[in-house]
GUSE-43738 format. One line per 4 residues: number of its first residue (from 1); for each residue y, z, x of N, C-alpha, C. Coordinates in pm, whole numbers, plus 50000, padded with zeros to 5 digits. Layout:
NUM) Y/Z/X/Y/Z/X/Y/Z/X ~ ...
This chain:
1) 06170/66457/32943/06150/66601/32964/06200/66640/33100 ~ 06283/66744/33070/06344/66800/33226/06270/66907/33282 ~ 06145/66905/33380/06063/67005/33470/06198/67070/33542 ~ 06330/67093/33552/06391/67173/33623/06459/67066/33813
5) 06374/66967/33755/06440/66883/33860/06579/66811/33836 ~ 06658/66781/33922/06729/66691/33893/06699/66543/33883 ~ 06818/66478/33797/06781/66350/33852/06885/66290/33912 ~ 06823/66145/33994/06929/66053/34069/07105/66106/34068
9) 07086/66053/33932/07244/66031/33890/07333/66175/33913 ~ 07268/66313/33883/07292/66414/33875/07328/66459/34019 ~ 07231/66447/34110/07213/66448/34249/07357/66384/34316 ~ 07383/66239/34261/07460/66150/34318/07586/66203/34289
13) 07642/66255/34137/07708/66317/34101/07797/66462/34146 ~ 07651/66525/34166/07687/66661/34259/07729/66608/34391 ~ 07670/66567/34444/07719/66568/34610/07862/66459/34606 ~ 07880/66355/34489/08034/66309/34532/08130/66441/34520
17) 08102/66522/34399/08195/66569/34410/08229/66689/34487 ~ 08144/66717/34535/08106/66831/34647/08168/66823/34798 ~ 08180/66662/34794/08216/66601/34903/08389/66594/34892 ~ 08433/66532/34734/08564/66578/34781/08627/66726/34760
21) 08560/66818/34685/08609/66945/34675/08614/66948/34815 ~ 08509/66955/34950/08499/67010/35086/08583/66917/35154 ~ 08629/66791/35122/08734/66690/35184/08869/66752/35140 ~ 08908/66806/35056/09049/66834/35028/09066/66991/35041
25) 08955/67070/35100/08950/67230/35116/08980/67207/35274 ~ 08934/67109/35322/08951/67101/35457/09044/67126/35523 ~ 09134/66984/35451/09261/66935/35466/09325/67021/35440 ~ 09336/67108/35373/09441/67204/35294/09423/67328/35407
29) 09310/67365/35451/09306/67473/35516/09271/67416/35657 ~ 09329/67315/35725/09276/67287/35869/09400/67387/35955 ~ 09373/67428/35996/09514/67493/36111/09489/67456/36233 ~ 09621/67429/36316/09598/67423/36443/09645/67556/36499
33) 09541/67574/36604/09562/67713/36697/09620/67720/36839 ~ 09697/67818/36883/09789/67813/36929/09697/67778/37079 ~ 09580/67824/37069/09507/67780/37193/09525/67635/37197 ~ 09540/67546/37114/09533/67385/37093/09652/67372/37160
37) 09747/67421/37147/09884/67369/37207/09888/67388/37316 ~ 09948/67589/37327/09944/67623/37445/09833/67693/37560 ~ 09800/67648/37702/09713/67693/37750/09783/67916/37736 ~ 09652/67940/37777/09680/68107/37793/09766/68103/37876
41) 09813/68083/37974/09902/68071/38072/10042/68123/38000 ~ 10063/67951/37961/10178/67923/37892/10196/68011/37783 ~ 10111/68029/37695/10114/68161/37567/10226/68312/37621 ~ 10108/68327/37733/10219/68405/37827/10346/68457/37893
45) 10355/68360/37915/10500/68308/37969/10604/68294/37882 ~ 10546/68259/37780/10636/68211/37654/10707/68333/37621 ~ 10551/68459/37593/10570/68557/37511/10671/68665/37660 ~ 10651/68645/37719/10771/68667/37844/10860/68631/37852
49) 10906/68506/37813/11051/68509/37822/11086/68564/37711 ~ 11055/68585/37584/11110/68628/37452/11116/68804/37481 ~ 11019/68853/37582/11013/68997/37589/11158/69003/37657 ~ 11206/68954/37790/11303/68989/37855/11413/68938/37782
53) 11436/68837/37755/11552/68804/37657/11578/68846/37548 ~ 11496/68946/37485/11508/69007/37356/11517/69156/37406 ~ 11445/69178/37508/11442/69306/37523/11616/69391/37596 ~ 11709/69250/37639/11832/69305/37660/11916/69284/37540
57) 11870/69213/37475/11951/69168/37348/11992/69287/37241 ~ 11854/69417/37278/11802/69514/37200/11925/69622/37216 ~ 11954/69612/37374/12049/69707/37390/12224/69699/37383 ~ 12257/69514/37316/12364/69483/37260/12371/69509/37155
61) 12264/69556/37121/12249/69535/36935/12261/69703/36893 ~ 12157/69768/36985/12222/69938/36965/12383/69977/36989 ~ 12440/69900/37087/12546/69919/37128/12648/69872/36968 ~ 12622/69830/36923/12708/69708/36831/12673/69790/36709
65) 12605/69851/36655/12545/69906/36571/12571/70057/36558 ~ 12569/70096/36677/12542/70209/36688/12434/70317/36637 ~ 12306/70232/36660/12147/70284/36601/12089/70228/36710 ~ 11960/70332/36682/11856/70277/36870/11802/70176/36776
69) 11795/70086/36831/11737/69951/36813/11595/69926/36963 ~ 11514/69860/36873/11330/69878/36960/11334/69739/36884 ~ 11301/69624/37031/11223/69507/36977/11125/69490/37049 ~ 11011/69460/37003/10837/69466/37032/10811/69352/37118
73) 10738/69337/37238/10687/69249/37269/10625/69151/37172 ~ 10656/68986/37185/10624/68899/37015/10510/68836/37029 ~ 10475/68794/36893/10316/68730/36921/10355/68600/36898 ~ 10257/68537/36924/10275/68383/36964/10193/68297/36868
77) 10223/68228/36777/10151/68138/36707/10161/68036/36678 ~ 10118/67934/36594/10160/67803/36544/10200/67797/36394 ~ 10273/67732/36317/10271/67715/36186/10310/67580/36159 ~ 10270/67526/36040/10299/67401/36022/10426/67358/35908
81) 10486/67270/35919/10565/67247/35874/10537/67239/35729 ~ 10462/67214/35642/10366/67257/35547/10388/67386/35477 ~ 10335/67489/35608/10323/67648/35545/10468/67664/35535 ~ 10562/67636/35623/10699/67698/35583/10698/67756/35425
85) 10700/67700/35326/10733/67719/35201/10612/67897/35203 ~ 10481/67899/35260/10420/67977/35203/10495/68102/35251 ~ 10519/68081/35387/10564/68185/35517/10707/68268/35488 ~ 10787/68170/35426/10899/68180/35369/10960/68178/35198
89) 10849/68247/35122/10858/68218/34941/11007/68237/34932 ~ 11086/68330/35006/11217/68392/34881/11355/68295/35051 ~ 11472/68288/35016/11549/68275/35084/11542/68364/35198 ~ 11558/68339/35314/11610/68402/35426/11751/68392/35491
93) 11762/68467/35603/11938/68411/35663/11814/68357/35817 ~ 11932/68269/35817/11861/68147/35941/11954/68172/36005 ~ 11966/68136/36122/12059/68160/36262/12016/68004/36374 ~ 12066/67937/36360/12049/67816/36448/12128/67817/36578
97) 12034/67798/36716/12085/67847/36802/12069/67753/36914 ~ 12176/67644/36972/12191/67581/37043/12216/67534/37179 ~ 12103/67543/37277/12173/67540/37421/12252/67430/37478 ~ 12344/67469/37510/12426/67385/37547/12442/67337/37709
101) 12369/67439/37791/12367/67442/37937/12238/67543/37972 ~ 12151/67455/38108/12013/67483/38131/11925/67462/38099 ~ 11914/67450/37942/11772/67308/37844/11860/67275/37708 ~ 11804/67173/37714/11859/67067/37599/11743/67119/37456
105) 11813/67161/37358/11713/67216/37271/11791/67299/37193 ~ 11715/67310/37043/11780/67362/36956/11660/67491/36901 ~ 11660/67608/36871/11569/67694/36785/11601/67736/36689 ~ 11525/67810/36569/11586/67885/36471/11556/67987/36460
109) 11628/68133/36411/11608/68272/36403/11590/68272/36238 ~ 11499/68376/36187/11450/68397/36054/11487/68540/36027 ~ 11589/68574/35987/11520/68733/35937/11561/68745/35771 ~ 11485/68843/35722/11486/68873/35634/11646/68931/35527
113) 11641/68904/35391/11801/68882/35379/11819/69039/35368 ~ 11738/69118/35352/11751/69262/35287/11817/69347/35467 ~ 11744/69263/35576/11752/69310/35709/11875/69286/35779 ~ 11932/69127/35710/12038/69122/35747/12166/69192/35663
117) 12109/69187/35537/12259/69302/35459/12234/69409/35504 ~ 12123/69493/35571/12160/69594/35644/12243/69619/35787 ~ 12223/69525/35836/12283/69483/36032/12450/69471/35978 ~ 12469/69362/35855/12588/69369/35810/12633/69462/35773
121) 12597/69566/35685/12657/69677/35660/12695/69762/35735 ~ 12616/69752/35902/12673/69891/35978/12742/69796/36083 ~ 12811/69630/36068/12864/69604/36152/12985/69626/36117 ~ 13015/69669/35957/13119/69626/35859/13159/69805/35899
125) 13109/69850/35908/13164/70019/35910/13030/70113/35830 ~ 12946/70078/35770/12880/70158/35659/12779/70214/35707 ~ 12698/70282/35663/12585/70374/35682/12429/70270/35698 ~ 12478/70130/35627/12337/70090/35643/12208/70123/35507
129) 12265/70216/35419/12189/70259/35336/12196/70214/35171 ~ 12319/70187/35157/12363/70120/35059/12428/69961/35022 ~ 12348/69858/35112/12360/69748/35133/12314/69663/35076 ~ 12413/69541/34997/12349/69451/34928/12335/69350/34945
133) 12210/69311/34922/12116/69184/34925/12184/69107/34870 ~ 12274/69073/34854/12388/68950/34779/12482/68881/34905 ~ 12444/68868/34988/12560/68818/35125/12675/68763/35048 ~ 12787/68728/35088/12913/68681/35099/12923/68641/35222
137) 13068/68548/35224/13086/68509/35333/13114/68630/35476 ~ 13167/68773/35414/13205/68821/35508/13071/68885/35552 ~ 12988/68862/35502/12846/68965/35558/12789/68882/35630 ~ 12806/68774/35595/12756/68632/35687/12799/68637/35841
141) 12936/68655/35827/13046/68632/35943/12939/68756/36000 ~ 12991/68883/35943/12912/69019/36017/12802/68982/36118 ~ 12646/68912/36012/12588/68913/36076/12589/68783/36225 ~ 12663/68729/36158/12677/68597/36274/12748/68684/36413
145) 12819/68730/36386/12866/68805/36498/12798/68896/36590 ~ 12691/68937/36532/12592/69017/36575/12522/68938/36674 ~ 12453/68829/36570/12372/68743/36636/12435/68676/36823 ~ 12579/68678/36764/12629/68585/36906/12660/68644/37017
149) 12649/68808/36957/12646/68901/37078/12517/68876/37153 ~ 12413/68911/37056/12286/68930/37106/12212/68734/37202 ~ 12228/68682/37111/12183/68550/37235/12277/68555/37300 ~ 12400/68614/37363/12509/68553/37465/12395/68668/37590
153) 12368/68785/37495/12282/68857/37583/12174/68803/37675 ~ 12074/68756/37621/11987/68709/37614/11963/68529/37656 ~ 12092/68456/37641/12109/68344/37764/12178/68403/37863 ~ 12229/68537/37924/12279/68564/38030/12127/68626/38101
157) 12016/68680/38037/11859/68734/38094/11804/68639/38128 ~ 11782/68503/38079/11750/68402/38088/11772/68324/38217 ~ 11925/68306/38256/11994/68287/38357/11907/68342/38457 ~ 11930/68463/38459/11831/68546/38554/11684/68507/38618
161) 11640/68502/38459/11507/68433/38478/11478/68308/38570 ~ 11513/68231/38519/11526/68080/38542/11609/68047/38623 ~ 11692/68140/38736/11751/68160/38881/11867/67959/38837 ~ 11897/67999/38715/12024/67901/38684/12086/67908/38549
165) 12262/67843/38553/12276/67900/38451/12282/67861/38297 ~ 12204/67942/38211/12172/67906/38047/12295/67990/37992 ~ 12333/67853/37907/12398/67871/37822/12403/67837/37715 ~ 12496/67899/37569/12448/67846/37426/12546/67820/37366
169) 12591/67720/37243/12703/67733/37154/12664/67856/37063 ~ 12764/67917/36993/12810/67974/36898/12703/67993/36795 ~ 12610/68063/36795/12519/68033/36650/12567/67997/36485 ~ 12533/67892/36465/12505/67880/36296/12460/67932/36252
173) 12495/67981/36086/12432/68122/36042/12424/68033/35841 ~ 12315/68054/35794/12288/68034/35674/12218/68056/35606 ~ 12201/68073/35461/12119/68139/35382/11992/68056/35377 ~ 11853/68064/35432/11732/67970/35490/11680/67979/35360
177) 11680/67880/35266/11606/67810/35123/11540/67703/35208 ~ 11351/67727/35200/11268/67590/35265/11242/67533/35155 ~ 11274/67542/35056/11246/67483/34925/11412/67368/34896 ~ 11497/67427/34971/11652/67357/34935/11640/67219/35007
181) 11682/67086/34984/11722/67015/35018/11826/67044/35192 ~ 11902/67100/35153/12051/67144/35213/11979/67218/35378 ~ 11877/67247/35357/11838/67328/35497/11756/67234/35552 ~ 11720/67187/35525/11609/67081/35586/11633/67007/35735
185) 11804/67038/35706/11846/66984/35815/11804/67114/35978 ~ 11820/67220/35916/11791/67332/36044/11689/67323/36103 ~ 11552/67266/36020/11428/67285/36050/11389/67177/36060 ~ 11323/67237/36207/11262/67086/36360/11154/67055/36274
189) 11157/66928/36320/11088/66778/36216/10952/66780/36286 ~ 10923/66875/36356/10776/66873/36394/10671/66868/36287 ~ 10550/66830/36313/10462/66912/36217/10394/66994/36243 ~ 10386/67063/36359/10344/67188/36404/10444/67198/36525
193) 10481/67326/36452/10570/67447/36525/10505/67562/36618 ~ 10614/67617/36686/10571/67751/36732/10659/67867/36713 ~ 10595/67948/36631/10645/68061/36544/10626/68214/36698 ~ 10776/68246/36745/10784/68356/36798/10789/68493/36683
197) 10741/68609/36665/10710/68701/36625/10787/68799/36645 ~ 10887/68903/36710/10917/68985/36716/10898/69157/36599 ~ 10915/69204/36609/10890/69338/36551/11032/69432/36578 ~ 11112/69426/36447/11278/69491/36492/11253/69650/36408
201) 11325/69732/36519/11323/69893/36411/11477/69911/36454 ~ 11562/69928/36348/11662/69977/36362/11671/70150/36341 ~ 11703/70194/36385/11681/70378/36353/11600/70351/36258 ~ 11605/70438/36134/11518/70463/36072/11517/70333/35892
205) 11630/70219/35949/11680/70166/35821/11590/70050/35802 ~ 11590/69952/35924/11488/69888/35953/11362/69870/36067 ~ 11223/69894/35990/11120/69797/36007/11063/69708/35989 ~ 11126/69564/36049/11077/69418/35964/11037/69348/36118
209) 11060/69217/36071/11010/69120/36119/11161/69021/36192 ~ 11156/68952/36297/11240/68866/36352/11169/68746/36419 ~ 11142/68606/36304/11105/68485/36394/11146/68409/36455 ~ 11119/68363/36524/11192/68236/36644/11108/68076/36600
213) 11165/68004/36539/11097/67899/36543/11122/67775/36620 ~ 11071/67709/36663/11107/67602/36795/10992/67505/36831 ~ 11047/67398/36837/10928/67295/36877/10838/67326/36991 ~ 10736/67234/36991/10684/67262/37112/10687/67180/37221
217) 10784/67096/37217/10841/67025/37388/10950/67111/37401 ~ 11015/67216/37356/11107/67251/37357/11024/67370/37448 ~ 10920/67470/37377/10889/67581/37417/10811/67510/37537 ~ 10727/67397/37568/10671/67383/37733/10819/67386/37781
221) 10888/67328/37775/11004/67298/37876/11065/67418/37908 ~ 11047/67496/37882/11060/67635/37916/10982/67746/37968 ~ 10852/67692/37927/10735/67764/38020/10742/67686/38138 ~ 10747/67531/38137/10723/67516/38258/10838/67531/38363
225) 10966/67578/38327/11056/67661/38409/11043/67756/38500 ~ 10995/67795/38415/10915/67942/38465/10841/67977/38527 ~ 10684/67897/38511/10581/67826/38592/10609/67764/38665 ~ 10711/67700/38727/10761/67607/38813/10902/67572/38845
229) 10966/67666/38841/11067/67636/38908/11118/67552/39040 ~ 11203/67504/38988/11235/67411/39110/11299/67480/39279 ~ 11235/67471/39358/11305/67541/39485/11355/67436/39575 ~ 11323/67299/39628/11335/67242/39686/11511/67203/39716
233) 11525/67182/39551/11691/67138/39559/11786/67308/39606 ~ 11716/67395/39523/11815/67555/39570/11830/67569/39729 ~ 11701/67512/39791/11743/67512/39969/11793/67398/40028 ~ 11778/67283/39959/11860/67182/40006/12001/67209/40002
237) 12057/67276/39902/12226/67257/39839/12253/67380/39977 ~ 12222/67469/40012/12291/67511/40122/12307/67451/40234 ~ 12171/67418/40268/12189/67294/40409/12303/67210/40408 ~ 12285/67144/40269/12432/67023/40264/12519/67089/40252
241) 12553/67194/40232/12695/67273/40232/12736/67314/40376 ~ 12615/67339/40459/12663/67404/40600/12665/67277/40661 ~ 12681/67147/40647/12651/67016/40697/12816/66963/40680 ~ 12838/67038/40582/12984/66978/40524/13116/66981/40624
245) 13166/66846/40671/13307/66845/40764/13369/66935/40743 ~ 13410/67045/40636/13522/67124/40638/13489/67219/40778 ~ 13386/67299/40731/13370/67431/40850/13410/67343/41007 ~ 13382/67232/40991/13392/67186/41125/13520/67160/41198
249) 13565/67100/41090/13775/67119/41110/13813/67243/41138 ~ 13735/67312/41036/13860/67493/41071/13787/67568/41215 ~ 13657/67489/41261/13619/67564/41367/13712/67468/41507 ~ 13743/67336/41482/13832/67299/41607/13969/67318/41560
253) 14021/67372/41474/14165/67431/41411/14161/67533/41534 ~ 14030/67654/41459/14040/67732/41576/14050/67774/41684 ~ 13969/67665/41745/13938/67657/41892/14072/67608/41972 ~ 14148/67512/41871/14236/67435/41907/14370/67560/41965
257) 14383/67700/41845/14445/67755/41882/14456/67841/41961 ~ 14312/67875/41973/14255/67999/42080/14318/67910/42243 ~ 14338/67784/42249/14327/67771/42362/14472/67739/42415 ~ 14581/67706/42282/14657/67694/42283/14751/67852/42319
261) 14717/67965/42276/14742/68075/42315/14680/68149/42455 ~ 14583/68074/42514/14547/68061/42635/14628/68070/42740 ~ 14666/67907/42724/14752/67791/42792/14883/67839/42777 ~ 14945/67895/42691/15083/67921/42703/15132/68025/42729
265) 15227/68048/42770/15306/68204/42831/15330/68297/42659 ~ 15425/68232/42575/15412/68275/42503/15414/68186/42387 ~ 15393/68228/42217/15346/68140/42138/15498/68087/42064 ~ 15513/67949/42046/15642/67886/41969/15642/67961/41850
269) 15831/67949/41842/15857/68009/41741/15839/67996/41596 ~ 15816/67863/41564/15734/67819/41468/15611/67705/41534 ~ 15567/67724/41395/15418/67704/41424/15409/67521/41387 ~ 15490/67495/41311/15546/67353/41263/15584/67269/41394
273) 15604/67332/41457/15650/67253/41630/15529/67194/41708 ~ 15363/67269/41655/15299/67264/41695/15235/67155/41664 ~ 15178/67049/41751/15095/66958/41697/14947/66917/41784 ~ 14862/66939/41742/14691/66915/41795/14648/66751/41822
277) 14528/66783/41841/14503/66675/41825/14409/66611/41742 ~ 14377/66729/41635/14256/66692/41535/14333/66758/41366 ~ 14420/66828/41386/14503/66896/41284/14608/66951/41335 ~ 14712/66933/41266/14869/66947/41265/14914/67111/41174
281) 14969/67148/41226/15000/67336/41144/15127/67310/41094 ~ 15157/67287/40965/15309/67310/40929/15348/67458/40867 ~ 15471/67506/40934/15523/67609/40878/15504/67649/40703 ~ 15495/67734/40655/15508/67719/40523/15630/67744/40436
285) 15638/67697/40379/15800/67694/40306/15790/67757/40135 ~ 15874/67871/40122/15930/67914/40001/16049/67919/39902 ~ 16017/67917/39812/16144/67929/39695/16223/68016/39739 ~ 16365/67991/39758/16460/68038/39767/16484/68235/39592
289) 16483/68318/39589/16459/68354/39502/16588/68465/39490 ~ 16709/68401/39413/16878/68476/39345/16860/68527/39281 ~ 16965/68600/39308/16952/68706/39131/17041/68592/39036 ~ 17021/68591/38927/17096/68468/38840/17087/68596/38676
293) 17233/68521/38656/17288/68602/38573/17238/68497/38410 ~ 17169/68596/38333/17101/68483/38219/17225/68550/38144 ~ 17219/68470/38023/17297/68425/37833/17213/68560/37831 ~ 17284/68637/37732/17269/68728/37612/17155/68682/37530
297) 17112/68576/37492/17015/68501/37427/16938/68497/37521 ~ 16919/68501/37593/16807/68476/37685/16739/68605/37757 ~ 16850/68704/37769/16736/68821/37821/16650/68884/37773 ~ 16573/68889/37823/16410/68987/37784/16423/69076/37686
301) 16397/69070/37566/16342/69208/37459/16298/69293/37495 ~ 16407/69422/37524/16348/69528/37528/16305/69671/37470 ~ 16319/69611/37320/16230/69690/37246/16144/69779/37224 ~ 16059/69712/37263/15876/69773/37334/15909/69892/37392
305) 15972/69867/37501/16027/69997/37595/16101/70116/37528 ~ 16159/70081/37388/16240/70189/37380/16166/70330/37359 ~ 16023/70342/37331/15973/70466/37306/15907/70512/37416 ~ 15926/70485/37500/15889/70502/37641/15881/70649/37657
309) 15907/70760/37707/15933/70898/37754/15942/70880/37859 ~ 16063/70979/37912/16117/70958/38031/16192/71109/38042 ~ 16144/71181/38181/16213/71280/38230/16283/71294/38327 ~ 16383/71364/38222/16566/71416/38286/16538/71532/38359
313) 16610/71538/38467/16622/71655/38539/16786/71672/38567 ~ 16828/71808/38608/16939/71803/38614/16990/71907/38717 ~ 17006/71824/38840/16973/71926/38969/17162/71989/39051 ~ 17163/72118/39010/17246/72205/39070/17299/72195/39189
317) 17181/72177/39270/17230/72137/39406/17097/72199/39469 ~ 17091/72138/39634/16964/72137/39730/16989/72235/39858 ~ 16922/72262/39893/16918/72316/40037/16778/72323/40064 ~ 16765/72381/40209/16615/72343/40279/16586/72490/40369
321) 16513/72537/40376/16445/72654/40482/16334/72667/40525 ~ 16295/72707/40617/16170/72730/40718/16068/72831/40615 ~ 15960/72810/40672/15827/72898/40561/15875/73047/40581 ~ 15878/73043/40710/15955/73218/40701/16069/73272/40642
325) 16199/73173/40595/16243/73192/40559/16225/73201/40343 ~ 16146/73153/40340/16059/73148/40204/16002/73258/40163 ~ 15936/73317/40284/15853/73452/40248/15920/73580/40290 ~ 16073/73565/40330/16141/73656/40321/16234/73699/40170
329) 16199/73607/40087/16281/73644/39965/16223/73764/39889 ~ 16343/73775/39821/16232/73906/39782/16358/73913/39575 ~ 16326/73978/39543/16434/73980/39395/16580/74042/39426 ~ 16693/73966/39387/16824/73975/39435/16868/73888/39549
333) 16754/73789/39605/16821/73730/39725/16894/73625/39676 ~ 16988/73521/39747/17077/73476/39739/17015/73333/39819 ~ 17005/73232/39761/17006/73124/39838/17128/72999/39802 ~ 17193/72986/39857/17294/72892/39883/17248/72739/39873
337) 17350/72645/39800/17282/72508/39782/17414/72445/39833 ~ 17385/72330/39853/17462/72274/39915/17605/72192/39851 ~ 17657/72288/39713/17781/72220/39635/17826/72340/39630 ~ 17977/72313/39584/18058/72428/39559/18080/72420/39439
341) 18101/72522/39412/18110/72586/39243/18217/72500/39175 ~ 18134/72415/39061/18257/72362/39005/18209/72185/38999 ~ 18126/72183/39150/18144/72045/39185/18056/71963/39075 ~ 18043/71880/39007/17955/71756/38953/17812/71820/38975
345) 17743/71781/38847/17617/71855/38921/17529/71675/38888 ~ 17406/71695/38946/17341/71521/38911/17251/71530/38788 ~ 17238/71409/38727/17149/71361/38622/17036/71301/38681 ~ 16920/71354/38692/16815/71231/38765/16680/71217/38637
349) 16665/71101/38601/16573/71013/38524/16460/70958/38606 ~ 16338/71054/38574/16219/71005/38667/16261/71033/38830 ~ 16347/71097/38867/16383/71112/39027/16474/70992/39054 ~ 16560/70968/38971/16607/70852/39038/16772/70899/38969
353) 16881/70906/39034/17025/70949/38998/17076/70812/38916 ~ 17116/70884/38762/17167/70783/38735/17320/70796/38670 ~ 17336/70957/38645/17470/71032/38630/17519/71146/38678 ~ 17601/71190/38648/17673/71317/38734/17745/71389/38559
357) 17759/71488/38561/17809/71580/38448/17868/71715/38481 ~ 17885/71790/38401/17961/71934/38423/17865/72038/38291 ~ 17846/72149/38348/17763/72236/38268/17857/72306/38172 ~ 17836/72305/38049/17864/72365/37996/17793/72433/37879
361) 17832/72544/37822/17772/72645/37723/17770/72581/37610 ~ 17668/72602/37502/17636/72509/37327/17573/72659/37312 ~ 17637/72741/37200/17569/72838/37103/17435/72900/37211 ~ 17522/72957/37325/17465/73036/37414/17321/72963/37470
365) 17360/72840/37474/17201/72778/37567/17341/72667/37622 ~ 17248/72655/37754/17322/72566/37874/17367/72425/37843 ~ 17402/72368/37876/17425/72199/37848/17486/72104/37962 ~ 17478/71996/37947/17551/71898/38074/17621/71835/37982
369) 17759/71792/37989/17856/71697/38011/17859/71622/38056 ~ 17800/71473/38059/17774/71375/38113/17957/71280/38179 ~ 18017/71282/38272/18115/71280/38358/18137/71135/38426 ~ 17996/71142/38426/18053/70985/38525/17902/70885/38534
373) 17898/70782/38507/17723/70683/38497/17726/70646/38638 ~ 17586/70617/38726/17641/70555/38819/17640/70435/38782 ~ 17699/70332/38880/17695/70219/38806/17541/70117/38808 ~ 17572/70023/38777/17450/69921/38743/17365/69851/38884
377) 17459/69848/38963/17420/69762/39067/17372/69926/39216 ~ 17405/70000/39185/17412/70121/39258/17263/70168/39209 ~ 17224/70191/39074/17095/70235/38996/16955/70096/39078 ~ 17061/69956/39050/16938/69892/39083/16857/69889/39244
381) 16982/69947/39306/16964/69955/39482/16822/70095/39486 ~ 16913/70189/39400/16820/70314/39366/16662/70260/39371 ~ 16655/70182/39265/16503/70162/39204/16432/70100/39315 ~ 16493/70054/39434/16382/69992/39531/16310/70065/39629
């Protein structure tokens, strides 16, 4: 008869299995928190460098776009290599981004594919509004191009930051399947990550999301940059530079000559004659430079030039008078030039004489008769 108690076996029963339902709920739901990794400090710092390096990146990207582009100060978390699949259900475009100079380290960019066929569409020429979620290679290229504007941005803020200089290769750009074999390779073999956050508004096309994912010896090694920069060697390297024999040669070069122009009445005619006793001055010597007559095959194409525009003038003749004599003219006066009727009048191209002609009448409008070229070697004396 059962009074409503259990028995033994029932008891023993319930609590095994109670024990592993709460053993495998555990496991499944243990997270590590970002307090576990990083101190508040570092959280900080982190979320600081991503503000300034993103926040100039923002204004390559309006520029490139031509839409105000707003990226949000990012939040800082952990995820495990695990959740990827939850964090990421449908394909993304990944952006793998490699420093090559200032830290040794690789990260990955996440955005969404609908966000990037939009960035592609208005890099391609389009409105941004009618963009499809189907990438190709050339929407790829698009957005890759985007991307390499924006980190070239953003390792040049960095630089800044970190008072040395960061630099990156070329970003990799691919369609992010965490479910594919084929990507596995992009994504750091940690088992807990640190997931940067951003918040992107493109005008009014996009409001999404932009992650940064990156190990976490990767992200201390960068807080502690920051937190600690090195100063010791930045003031050493000048000392050893002002320590360096050169300045010291060119200061007894100097001295050598100051005293040498002292000492002498006046200074030799070359300077090659001169000899010290800590450095020697030789004259300097140049290429002889002819005119040399090239092959038909060989002279310069000048093609390019032929649509040039170029103004003809075609001057009658000159004379010169005083201001008073200027403000004595009046309508009917007579000013005299310095040819006689008849004589050659000039052709000048840009102000420079390059023929002589005779005027004559075409269907009652004026004309020149071109008479005589000057010659070739006469034009080239001209041009100097």
């Amino acid at each position: 008869m059962n009074d409503g108690m259990l028995s033994q076996d029932e008891i023993d029963a319930l609590l095994n299995g109670t024990d592993d339902n709460q053993l495998s709920d555990s496991s499944e739901n243990e997270e590590t928190k970002i307090e576990e990794v990083l101190s508040e400090i570092e959280t900080d710092a982190l979320g600081e460098i991503g503000n300034i390096s993103f926040g100039s990146s923002a204004t390559t990207l309006s520029t490139l776009l031509s839409q105000k582009v707003e990226i949000t100060t990012p939040t800082i978390s952990t995820i495990k290599q695990s959740d990827l699949v939850k964090e990421f259900p449908k394909p993304h475009v990944g952006i793998e981004v490699q420093y090559t100079d200032g830290f040794e380290g690789v990260n990955l960019f996440v955005l969404q594919s609908s966000d990037a066929a939009i960035i592609a569409d208005l890099m391609l020429g389009g409105d941004g509004r009618s963009a499809n979620e189907d990438l190709n290679d050339i929407h790829l290229s698009a957005v890759q191009e985007a991307m390499n504007q924006m980190m070239g941005t953003a390792a040049t803020s960095m630089s800044t930051v970190f008072h040395k200089r960061v630099d990156i290769s070329p970003p990799s750009i691919m369609v992010f399947d965490v479910q594919a074999e084929k990507n596995n390779e992009y994504i750091p073999k940690d088992d807990v990550l640190i997931k940067v956050s951003f918040q992107l508004k493109i005008g009014d096309l996009i409001d999404s999301n932009i992650m940064q994912i990156l190990p976490i010896p990767f992200a201390k090694k960068m807080v502690d940059g920051l937190l600690n920069p090195p100063t010791n060697d930045a003031k050493d390297k000048p000392e050893a530079a002002s320590q360096a024999p050169e300045p010291e040669v060119r200061t007894q070069q100097t001295n050598d000559v100051q005293a040498m122009s002292e000492n002498t009445p006046s200074a030799p005619k070359h300077l090659g004659e001169s000899t010290h006793e800590n450095a020697t001055v030789h004259s300097a010597s140049f290429s002889n430079f002819e005119e040399v007559d090239l092959p038909k095959n060989e002279k310069r194409n000048l093609d390019m030039l032929l649509d040039i525009p170029l103004q003809v003038t075609v001057e009658l003749g000159r004379t010169s008078h005083t201001v008073k004599d200027i403000l004595e003219l009046s309508s009917g006066s007579i000013i005299e030039l310095d040819k006689l009727a008849g004589e050659p009048v000039d052709i000048h191209v840009n102000n420079k004489l390059i023929a002589q002609g005779e005027v004559v009448v075409i269907d009652e409008n004026f004309g020149v008769r071109v008479t005589d070229i000057v010659s070739q070697s006469d034009r080239l004396r001209k041009l100097k």
